[in-house]
C-alpha positions as a printed NumPy array, in Angstrom:
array([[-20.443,  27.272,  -1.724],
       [-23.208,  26.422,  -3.933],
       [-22.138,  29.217,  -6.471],
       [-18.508,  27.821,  -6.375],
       [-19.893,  24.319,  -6.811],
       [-21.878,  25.158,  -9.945],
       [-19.617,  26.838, -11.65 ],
       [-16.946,  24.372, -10.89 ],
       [-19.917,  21.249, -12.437],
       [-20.252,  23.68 , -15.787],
       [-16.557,  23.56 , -16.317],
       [-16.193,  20.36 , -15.838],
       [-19.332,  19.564, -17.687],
       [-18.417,  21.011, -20.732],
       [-14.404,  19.033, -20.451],
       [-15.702,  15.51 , -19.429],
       [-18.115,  12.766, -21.053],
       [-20.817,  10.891, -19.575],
       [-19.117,   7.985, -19.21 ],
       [-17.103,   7.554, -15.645],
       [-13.546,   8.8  , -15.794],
       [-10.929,   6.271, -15.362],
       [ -9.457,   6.348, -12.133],
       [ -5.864,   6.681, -13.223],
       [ -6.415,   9.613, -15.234],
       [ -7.574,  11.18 , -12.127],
       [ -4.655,  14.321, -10.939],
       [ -4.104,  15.105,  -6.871],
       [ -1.988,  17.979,  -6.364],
       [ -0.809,  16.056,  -3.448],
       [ -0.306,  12.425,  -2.965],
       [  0.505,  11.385,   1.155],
       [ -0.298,   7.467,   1.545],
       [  1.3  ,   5.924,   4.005],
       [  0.581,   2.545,   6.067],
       [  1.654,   0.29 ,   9.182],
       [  1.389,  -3.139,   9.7  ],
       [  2.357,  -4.273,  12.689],
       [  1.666,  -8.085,  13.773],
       [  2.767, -10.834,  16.298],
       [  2.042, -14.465,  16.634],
       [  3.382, -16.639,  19.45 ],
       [  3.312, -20.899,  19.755],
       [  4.08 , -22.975,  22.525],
       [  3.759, -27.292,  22.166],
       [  4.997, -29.567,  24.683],
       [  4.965, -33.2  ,  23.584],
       [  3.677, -35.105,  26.292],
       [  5.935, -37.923,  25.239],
       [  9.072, -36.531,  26.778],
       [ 10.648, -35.908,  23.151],
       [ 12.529, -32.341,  23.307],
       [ 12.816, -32.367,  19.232],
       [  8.846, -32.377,  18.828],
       [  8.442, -28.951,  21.514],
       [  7.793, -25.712,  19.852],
       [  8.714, -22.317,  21.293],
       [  8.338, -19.855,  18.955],
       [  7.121, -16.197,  18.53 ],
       [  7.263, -13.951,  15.057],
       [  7.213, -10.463,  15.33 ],
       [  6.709,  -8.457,  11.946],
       [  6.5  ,  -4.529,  11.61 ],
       [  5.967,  -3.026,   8.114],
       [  5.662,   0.864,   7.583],
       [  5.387,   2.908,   4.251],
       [  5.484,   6.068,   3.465],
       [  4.73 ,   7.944,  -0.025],
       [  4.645,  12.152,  -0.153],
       [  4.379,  13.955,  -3.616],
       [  4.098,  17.128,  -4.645],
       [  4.424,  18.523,  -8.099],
       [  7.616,  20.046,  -7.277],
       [  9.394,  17.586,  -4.927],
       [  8.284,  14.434,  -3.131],
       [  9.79 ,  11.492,  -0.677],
       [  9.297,   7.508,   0.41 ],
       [  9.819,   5.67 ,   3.467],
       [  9.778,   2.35 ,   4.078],
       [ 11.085,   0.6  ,   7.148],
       [ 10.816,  -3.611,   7.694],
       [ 11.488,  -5.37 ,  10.726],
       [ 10.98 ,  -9.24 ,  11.579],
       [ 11.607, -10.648,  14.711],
       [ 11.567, -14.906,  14.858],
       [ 12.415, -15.592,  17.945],
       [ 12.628, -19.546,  19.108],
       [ 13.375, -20.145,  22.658],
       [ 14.686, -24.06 ,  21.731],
       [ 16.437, -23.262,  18.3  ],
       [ 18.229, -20.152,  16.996],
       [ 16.743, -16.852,  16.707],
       [ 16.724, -14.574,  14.197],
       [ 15.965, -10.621,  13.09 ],
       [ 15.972,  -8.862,   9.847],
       [ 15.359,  -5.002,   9.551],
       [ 15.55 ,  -2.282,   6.945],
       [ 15.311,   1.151,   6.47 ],
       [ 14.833,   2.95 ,   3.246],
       [ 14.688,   6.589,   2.4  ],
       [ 14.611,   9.285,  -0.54 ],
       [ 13.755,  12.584,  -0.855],
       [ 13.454,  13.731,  -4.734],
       [ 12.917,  16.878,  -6.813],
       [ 11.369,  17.537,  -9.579],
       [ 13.1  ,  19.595, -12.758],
       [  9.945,  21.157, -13.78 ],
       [  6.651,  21.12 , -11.694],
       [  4.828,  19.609, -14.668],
       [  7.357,  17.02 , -15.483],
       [  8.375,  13.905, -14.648],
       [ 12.118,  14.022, -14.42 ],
       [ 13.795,  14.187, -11.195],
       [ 16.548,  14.006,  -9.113],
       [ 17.266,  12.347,  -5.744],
       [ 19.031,  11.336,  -2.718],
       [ 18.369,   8.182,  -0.502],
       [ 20.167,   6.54 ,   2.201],
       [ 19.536,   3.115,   3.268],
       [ 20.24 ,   0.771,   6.459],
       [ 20.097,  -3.033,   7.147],
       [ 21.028,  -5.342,  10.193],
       [ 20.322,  -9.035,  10.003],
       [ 21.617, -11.871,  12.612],
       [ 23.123, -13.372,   9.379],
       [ 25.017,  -9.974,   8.747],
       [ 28.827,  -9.639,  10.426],
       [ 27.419,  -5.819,  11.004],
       [ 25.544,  -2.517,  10.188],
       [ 25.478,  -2.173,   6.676],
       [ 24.415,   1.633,   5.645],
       [ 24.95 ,   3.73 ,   2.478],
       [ 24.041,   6.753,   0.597],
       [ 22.324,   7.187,  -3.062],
       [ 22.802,   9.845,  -5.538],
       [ 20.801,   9.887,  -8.717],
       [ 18.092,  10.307, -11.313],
       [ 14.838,   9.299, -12.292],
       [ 11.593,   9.544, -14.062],
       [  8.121,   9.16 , -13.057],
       [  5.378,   9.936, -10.641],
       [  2.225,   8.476,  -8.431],
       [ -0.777,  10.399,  -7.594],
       [ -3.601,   9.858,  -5.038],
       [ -6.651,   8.592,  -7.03 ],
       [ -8.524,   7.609,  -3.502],
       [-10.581,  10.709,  -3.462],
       [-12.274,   9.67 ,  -7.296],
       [-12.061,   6.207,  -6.092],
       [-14.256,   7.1  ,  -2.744],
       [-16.369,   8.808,  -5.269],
       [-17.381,   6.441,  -7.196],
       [-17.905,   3.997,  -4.329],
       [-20.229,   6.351,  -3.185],
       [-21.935,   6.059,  -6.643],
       [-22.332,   2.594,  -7.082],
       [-23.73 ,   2.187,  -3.3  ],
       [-26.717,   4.422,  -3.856],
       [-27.129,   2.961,  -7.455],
       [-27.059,  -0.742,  -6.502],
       [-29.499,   0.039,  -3.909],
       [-31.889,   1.949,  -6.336],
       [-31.385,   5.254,  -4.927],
       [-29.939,   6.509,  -8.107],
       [-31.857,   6.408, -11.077],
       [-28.483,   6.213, -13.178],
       [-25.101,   6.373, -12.144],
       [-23.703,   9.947, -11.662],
       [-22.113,  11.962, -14.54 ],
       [-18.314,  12.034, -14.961],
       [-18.444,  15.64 , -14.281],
       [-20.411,  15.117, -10.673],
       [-17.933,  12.509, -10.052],
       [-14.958,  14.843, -10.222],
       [-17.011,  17.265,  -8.229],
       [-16.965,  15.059,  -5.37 ],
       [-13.553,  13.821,  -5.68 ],
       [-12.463,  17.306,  -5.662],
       [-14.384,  17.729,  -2.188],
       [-13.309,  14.508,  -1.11 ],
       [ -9.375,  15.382,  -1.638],
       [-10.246,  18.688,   0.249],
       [-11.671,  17.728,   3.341],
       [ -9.158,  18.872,   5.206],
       [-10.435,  22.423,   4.415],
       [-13.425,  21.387,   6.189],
       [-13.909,  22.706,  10.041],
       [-16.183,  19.459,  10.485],
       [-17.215,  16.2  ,   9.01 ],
       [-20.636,  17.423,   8.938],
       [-19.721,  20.259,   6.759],
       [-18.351,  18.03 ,   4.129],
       [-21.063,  15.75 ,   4.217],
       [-23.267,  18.695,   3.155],
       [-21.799,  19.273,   0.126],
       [-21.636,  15.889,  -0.782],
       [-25.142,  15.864,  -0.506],
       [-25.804,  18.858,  -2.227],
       [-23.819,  17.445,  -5.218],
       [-25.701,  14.24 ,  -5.212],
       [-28.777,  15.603,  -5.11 ],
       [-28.278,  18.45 ,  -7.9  ],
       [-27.37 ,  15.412, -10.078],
       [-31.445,  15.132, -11.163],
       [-30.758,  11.094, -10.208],
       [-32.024,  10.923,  -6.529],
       [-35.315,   9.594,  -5.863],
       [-37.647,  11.489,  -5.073],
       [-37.329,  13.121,  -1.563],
       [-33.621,  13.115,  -1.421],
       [-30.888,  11.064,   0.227],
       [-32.06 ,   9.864,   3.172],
       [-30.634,   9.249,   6.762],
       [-29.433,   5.586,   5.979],
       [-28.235,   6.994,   2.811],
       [-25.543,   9.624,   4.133],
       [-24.985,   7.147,   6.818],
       [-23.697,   4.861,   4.743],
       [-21.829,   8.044,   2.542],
       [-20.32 ,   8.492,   6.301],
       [-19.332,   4.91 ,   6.86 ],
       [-17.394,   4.79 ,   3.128],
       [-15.932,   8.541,   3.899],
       [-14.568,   6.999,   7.378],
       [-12.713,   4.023,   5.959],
       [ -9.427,   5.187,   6.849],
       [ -7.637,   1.857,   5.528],
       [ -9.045,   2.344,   2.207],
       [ -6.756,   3.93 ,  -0.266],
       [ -5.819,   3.613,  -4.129],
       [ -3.48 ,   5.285,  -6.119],
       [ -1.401,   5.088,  -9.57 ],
       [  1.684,   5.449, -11.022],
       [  5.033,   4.276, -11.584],
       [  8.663,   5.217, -11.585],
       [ 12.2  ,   4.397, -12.326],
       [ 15.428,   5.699, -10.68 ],
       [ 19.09 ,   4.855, -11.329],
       [ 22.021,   6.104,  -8.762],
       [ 25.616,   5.587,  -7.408],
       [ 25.963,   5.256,  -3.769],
       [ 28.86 ,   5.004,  -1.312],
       [ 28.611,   1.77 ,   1.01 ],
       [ 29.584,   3.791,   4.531],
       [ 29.478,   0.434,   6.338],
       [ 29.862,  -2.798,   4.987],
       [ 27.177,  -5.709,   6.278],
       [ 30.013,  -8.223,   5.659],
       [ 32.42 ,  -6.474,   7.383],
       [ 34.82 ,  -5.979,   4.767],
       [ 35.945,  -2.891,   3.099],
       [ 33.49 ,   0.597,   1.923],
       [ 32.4  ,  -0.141,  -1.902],
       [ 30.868,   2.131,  -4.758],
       [ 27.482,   1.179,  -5.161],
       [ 25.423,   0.787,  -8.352],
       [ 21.721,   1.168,  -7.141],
       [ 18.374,   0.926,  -9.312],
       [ 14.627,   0.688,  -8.451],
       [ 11.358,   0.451,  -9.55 ],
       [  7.8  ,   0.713,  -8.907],
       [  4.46 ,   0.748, -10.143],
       [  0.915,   0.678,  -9.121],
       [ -2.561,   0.113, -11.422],
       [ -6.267,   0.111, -10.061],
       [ -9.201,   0.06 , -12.453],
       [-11.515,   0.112, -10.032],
       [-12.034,   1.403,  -6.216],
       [-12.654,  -2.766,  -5.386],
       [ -9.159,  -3.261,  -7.007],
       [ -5.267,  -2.012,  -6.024],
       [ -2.17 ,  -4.091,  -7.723],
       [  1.289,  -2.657,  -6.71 ],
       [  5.021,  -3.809,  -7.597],
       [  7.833,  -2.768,  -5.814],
       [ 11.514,  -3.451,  -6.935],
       [ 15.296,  -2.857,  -6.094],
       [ 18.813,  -3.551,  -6.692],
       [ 22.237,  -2.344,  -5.53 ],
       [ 25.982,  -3.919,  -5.55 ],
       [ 29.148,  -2.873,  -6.296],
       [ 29.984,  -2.047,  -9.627],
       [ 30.825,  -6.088,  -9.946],
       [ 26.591,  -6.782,  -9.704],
       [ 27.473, -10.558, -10.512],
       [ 29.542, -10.993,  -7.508],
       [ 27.571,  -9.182,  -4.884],
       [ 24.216,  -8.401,  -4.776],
       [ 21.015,  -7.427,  -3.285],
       [ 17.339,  -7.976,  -4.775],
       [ 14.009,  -7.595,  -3.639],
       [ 11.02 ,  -7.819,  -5.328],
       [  7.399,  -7.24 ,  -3.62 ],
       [  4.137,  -7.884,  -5.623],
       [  0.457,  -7.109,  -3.772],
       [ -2.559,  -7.519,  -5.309],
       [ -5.875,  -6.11 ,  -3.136],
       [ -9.451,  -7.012,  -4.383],
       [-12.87 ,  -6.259,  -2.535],
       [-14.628,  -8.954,  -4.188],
       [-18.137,  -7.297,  -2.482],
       [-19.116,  -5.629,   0.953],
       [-18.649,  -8.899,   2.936],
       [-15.751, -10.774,   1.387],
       [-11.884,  -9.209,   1.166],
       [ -9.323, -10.806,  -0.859],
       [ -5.725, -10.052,  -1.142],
       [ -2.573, -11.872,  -2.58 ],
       [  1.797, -10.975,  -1.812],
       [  4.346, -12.046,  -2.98 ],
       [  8.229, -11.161,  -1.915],
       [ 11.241, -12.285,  -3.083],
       [ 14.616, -11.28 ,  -2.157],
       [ 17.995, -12.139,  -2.901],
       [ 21.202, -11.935,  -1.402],
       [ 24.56 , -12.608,  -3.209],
       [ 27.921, -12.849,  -1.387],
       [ 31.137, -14.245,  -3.677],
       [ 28.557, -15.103,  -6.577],
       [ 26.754, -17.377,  -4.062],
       [ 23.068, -16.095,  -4.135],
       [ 21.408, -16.99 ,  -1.256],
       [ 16.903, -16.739,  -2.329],
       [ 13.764, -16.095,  -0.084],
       [ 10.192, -16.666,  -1.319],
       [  7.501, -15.193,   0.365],
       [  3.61 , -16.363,  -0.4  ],
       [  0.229, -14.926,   1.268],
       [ -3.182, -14.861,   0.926],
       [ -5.515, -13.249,   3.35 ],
       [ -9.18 , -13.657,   2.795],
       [-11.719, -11.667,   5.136],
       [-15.278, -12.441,   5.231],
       [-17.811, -10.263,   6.696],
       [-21.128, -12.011,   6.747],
       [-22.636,  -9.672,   9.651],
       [-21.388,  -6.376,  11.106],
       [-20.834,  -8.05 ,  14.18 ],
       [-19.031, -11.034,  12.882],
       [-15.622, -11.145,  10.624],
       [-14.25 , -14.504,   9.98 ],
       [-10.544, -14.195,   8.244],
       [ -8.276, -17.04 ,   6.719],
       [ -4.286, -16.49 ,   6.416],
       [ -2.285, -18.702,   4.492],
       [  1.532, -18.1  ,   4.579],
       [  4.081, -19.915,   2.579],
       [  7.781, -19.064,   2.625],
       [ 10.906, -20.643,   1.25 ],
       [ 14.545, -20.173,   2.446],
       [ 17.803, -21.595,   1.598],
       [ 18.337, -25.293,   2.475],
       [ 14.623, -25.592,   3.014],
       [ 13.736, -28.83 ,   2.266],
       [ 10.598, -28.135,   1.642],
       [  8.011, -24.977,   1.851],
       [  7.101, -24.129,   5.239],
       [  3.25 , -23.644,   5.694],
       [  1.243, -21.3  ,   8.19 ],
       [ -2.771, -21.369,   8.062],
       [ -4.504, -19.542,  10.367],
       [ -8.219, -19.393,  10.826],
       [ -9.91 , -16.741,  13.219],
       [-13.611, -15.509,  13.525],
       [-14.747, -13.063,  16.144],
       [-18.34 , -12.152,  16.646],
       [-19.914,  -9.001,  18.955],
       [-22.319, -10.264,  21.115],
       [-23.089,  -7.184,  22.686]])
């Protein structure tokens, strides 16, 4: 292993400056991301008055799953959405859908590609099923860039606390990303962490006397963050599809479909996304479907976690659109390792809302024990 890893830092000493390699020009032969958010929330007010129309009886239950596998000569996404408001004094309501594509690509080293997707949606305000079936082409790709990104976390920890006398070179940086993005070839986690601590330490910028235990324990703790991911990338796909049930209960339509998405991080503390569709008949001004998801994720420091969506989505029956605006902010602060205190602010906006509704919640939990 150490032969293999200095061979491995002369090549890549010789291709790469000393300045930090951007994390987007960072290559994974494999990209597999995926995430699940699942969440419920319940409230329950009786006036004490007597007055029925001020009681509240509510519960919201929201389940969000992603998928994203890429290889350089074929790839697919998932994504599946499901929210549940259910009101025991008013009307209740669901909303879920399914979205799928598998793709290939022309050439292994291209971008070009061609793929086929089926979707599925079910609403209360539907008259039934709606399903259909993509065919199409595209262009573009994402790749995995949390290996460099863990990388370099790993760098600026040890600098910022002075146990680097200067950051690490681009080419030890790729080292470890390389490792990093490999770990699976590992039998243990202990047998990672001893190359990552050869490579640190062959750098010539440890203090004296090496990492130390506190040192790879906090390597460890970064390495173990399994909600921490970036990546980058973007692509574009155009199809015709074949409505195989109709949500409005009329008759089976040629469908025009078209997405789009793209995702930027400059840093490991930073991860914006965009995420955007459209399909309709070949009349798109009569009927209609858009949604439009913006995230933006940014670890302002150790203790404090800041992150910002934004969804909108429109549905248009008869040239009637019908629009839904979606607004959140979550902010986690982490003042002890024993304490997390985390603010949610939700706004949303549907049609004949008078106004925006408004959902703050405040929690903090602290380990005693």
């Amino acid at each position: 292993m150490r032969c293999a890893t200095a061979v491995l830092a002369g090549l890549l000493g010789v291709a790469l400056a000393a300045q930090a390699v951007p994390l987007c020009d960072y290559r994974s032969p494999l990209t597999d991301l995926s995430d699940l958010l699942m969440s419920f929330s319940y409230q329950y007010v009786n006036d004490p008055y007597g007055s029925k129309e001020r009681d509240v009886n509510t519960g919201r239950f929201i389940v969000d799953y992603k998928r994203l596998y890429d290889t350089p000569e074929y790839g697919f996404d998932v994504e599946l959405n499901n929210q549940l408001d259910i009101s025991v004094l008013g009307e209740s309501t669901y909303l879920t859908a399914a979205d799928g594509s598998y793709k290939r690509y022309l050439t292994s080293d291209g971008d070009a590609f061609a793929f086929a997707g089926a979707a599925a949606r079910s609403s209360s305000s539907f008259a039934s099923l709606g399903a259909s079936v993509s065919l199409g082409l595209g262009l573009g790709r994402f790749t995995d860039v949390t290996p460099l990104a863990l990388a370099t976390r790993i760098d600026e920890d040890l600098y910022r606390r002075g146990r680097l006398t200067s950051h690490l070179r681009a080419a030890d940086q790729q080292i470890l990303a390389y490792e990093i993005g490999s770990r699976d070839t590992y039998l243990t986690a202990a047998d990672l962490m001893a190359v990552v601590q050869e490579i640190i330490e062959s750098s010539g910028f440890v203090q004296p006397g090496g990492l130390t235990a506190f040192d790879l324990s906090k390597i460890d703790e970064l390495l173990s963050d399994g909600g921490f991911t970036r990546y980058c990338g973007w692509d574009g796909k155009i199809g015709m599809g074949y409505e195989l049930l109709d949500p409005s209960g009329g008759s089976n339509d040629i469908l025009v479909t078209a997405a789009f998405n793209y995702a930027f991080t400059t840093a490991p503390n930073v991860q914006f996304l965009v995420n955007g569709s459209l399909s309709g008949p070949p009349d798109l001004f009569t009927t209609n479907r858009v949604d439009v998801d913006v995230e933006y994720d940014y670890i302002v420091s150790e203790f404090l976690n800041l992150k910002a969506t934004y969804a909108f989505s429109r549905e248009t029956w008869a040239k009637i659109p019908t629009d839904v605006h979606r607004i959140g902010l979550d902010v986690v602060l982490t003042p002890l390792e024993s304490a997390d205190v985390s603010l949610k602010v939700s706004l949303e906006h549907r049609p004949y809302y008078l106004e925006w509704s408004v959902d703050i919640r405040l929690g903090i939990s602290i380990h005693l024990l």
